[in-house]
N, C-alpha and C positions, 0 to 999 in steps of 0.2 A: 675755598678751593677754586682753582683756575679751569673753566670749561676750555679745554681742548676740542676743538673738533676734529672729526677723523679727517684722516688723509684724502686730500682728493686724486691722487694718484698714485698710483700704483708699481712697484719698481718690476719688469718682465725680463729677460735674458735681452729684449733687445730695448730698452731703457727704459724709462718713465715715459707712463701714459695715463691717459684723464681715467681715474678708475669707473664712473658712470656712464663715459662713451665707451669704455672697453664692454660693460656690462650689457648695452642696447647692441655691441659689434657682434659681442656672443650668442644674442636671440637671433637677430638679423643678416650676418653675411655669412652668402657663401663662399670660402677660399677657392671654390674651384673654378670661378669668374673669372680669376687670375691665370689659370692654365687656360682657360677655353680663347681670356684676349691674347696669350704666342700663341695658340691654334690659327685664332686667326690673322695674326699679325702675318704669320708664315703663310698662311695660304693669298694675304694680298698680294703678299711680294712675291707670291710665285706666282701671280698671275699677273705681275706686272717686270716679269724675270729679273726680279731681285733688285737690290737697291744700288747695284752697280748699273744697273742698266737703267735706272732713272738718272744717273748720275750722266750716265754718259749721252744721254736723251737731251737734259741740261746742257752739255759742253756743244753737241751738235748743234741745239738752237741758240745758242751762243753764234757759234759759228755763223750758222746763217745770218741772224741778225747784223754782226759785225760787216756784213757782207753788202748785205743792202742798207743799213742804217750808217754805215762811215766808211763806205768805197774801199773797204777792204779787198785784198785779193779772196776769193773764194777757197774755201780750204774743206769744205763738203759737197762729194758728187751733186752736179746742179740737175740732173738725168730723173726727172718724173720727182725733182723734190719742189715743195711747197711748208714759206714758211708759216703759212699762218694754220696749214693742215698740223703740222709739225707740233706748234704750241697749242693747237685743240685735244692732240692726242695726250701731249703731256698736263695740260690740266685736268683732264678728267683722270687720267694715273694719279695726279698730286689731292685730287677730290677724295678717291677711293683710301686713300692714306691719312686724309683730314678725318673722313667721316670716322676711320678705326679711332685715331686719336682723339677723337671727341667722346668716343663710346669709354674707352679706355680711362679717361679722364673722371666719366660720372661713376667708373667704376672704383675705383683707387678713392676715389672722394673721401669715404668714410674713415679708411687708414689714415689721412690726414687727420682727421677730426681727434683723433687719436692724441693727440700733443697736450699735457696738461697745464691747466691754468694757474701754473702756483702764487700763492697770494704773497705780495710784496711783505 
């Protein structure tokens, strides 16, 4: 008789996964990490008014830059602006957006591991 050995994955609604990292997911994660990171996703970006307004944060220091770095005409009020104030405000916006996605990332981690190793 031929030893089969059991399956190492497992078929779920949403496909095949490693059946032993599903079983260490089940003692160990909480799904509710998942709702707390758009808790906090949505509370960065409302404290950085949204992701339109980083965007348009970007285009302004565009602007600037284009302005003083290739003699462009000025196309952003020049009245109490600073371009290097400008790009300190938006890295520390772009920091607070890193730091989530890096939290978010160790979070999710485990879901990846999730992928089963089928043997050739």
């Amino acid at each position: 008789m031929i030893g089969i050995p059991p399956a190492s994955f497992c078929v779920t609604p949403y496909g095949e996964v490693d059946a032993a990292a599903l079983e260490r997911l089940r003692d160990s994660f909480d799904t509710s990490q998942l709702l707390r990171l758009v808790d906090r996703l949505d509370a960065c970006l409302a404290e950085l008014g949204g992701i339109i307004a980083v965007r348009d944060e970007l285009l302004k220091l565009h602007a600037m830059a284009l302005t003083i770095v290739e003699g462009a005409a000025p196309a952003v009020p020049t009245e109490n602006a600073c371009v290097w104030a400008e790009a300190e405000s938006l890295q520390m916006d772009l920091e607070a957006l890193v730091s989530w996605a890096r939290s978010a990332q160790l979070i999710i981690a485990p879901l990846i591991n999730l992928s089963p190793q089928h043997e050739a």
